[in-house]
N, C-alpha and C positions, 0 to 999 in steps of 0.2 A: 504494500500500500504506500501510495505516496504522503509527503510530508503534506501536502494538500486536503488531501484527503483522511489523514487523521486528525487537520485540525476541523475542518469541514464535519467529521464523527464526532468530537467534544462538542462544536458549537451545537448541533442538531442533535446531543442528548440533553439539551438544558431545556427547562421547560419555561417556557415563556406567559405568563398569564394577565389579563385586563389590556392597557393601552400597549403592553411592550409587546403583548400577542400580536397584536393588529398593527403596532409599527413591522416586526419582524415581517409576517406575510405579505404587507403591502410592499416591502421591496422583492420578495422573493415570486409574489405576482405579478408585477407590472416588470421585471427582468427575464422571466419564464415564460411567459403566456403568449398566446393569441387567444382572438376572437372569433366564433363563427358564428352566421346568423341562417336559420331557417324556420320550418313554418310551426313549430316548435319553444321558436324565440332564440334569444343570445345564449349561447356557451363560450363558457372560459377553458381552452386548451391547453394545459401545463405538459412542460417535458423538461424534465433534466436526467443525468448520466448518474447520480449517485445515488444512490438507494436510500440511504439518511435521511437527504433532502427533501426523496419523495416523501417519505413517512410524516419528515415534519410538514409541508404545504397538508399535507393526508388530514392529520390531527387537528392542524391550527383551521383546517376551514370547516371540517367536520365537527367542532369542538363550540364553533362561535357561528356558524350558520345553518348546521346539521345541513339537509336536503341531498340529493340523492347527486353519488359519484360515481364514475366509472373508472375502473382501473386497466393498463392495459402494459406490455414489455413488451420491448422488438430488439434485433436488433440491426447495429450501423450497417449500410451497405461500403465497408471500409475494409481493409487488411487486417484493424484491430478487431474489428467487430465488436465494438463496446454495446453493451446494453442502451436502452432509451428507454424508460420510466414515464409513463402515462399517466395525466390524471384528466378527465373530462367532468368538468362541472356545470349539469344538466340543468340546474334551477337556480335562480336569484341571483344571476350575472348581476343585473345592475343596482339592485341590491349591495351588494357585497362588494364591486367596485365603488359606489357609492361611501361605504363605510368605511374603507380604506384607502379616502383621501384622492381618488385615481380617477372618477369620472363628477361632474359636477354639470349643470347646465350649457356650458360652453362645451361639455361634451369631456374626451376623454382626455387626461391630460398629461403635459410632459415629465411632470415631478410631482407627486404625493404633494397637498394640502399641508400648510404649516400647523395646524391643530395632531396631524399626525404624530411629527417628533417635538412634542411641545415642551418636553422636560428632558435630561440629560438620558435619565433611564431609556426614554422613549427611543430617543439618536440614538444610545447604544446597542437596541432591538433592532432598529431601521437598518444600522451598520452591519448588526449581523448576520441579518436576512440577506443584505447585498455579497458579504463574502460568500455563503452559502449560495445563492442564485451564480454567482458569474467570477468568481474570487478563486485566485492563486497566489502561492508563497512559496520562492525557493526553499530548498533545504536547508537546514542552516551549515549541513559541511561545504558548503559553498563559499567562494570569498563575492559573488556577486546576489549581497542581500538587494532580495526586488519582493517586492509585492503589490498585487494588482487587482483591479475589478474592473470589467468590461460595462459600461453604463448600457443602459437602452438607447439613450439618447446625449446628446448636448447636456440639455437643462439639467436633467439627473447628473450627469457627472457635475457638473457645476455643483448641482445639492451636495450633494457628498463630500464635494472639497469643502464646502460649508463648515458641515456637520463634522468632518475631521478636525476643522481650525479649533472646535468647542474643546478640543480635549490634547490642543496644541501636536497636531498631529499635521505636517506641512505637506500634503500631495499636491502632484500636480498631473494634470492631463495629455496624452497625444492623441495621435488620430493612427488608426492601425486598420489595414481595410477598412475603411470607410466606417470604423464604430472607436467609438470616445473611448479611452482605454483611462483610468483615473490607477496610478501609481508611488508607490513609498521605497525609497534606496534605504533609507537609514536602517541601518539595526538596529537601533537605541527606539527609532520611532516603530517599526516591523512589529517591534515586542510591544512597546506600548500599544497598538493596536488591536493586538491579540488578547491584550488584558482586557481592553474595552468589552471584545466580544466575548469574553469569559471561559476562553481559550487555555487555558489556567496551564493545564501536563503539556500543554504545547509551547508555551513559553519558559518554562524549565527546558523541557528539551532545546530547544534553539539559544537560550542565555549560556548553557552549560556549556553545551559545544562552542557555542559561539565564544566564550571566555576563555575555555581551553585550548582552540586555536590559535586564538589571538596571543594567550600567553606563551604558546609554543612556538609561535613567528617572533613574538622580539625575546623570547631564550634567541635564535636561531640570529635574529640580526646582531643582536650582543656577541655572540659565539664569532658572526661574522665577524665585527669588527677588530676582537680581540684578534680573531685569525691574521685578518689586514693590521693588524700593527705588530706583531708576532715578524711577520715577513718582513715590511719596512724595516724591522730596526733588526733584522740579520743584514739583507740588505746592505743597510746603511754601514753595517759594522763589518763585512764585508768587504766594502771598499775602502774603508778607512785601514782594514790591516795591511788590503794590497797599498796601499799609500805605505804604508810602515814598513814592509818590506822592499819595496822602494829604496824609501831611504835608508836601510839597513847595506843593501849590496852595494849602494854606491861611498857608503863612509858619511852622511849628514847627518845622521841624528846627533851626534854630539856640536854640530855647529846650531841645532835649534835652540832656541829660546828657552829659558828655565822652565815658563806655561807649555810648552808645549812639548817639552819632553814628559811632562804630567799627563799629559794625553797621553804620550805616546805608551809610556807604561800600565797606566788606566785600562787603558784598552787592551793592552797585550795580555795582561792580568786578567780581565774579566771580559772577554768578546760575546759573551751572548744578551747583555745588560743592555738596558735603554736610557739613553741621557739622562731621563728622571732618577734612573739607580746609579748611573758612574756620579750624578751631583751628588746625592747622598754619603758614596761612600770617598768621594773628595772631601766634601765640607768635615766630614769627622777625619781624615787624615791629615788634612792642612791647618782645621778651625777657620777658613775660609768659608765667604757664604755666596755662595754658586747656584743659582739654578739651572733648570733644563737647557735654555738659551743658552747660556752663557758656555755649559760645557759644547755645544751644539757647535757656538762659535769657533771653539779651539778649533774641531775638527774642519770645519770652513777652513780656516787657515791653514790649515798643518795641508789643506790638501791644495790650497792654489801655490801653495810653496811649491810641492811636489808640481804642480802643475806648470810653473814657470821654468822649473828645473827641465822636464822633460823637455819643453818649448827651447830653452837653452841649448840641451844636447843636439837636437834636432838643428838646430840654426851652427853649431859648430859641425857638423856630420856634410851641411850642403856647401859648408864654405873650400 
């Protein structure tokens, strides 16, 4: 089962009752449905893919309009062959559009009535209904946190970004085939969303992981970076011996400078130390107070020495 689809099972085991009822099925009817009309009158045609869902739309319209349903399963004419979950509601169409905010005089309309999600409780049903109707969320062993709901319309997505701003939750909308796709990156915000919907074992699952990857990636950039400076200062120390042997075969280190024969010893002494350790163990040799730089410095010098020297030989070699 997917991470979708187990939050999609918590949401749709919580039982919804009074206005959060009827906030929840108006998004999960007016994202689900069509219309049919014959001599009979209006029916409302529901389908979705996950079995939870249907149960929920099942319960919440049987529950608060009773009248007669039909139920039906097909399935996809696709490669997966996923199931299709039917529900046909044979009586009190406009009724029961009516009651959930969705048809009014001017007929039927783009986003649920503001009496719908009148209270915070109320958005947090309406929100839930919409994950459930048309809502996906990466896994969280993913580094790309996304989560999404496909709107019926414009206006509704519009609503929704609304409704998410009430519980500072910042989505934003694109256009994806031609249907309003309303979207959240953040994982900090992902979870918060899921708390809304009372998503509860799904957002431990996703925090956990989510925290334990994240702690494992900066062990792993720490690690790096010690790695990269591990290197740098062999590296570094490296060139500074070949300098020292240098000046050992040609007879100069006793023409250097009193500083710099300190280096040269320093280093001969401990080659695998990092400027920060040869200052340490200078300043308690000397009682001198040297830092990183400053030893850094020597070796600057000790090596354009070496380096003008070379430049010297070279310049008596072509004469």
């Amino acid at each position: 089962m997917s991470f979708s689809a187990e939050v999609k099972q918590e949401v749709a085991s919580k039982i919804m009752e009074g206005n959060d009822a009827r906030a929840e099925l108006s998004a999960l009817i007016q994202m689900n449905s069509s219309l049919s009309f014959s001599n009979q009158g209006m029916t409302i045609l529901v389908t979705v893919e996950n079995a939870a869902v249907a149960r929920t739309i099942y319960r919440l319209v049987k529950e608060r309009y009773g009248g007669e349903i039909s139920l039906f399963v097909k399935r996809k004419m696709n490669l997966k062959k996923n199931r299709i979950y039917g529900l046909r509601i044979l009586s009190g169409a406009p009724v029961i559009l009516t009651d959930l905010g969705l048809y009014s005089s001017r007929g039927l309309l783009e986003k649920p009535l503001r009496r719908i999600i009148e209270t915070d409780s109320n958005a947090r049903a309406y929100l839930a209904g919409a994950f459930l109707a048309a809502g996906s969320v990466n896994p969280p062993e993913t580094t790309n946190y996304h989560l999404e709901i496909t709107a019926a319309g414009q206006e509704q997505a519009e609503f929704m970004i609304e409704l998410m701003e009430r519980f500072d939750i910042h989505a934003k909308v694109t256009q994806r085939r031609g249907k309003s796709v309303v979207y959240v990156k953040s994982a900090e915000k992902i979870a918060d969303f899921m708390r809304i919907i009372e998503a509860s074992e799904a957002v431990m699952n996703f925090e956990n992981i989510r925290i334990s990857r994240d702690f494992t990636n900066s062990i792993t950039r720490l690690n790096n970076v010690d790695i990269a400076n591990e290197m740098r200062v062999h590296a570094a120390a490296a060139e500074q011996l070949e300098d020292i042997r240098y000046l050992e075969e040609t007879g100069q280190v006793d023409l250097l400078t009193r500083s710099l024969k300190e280096a040269v010893e320093l280093r001969k002494e401990f080659p695998d130390c990092s400027y920060s350790e040869l200052a340490v163990i200078y300043n308690q040799r000397t009682g001198k107070s040297t830092g990183k730089s400053g030893i850094r410095h020597k070796y600057m010098r000790l090596h354009e020495y070496v380096e003008k020297l070379k430049e010297g030989k070279k310049g008596s070699e072509t004469r």
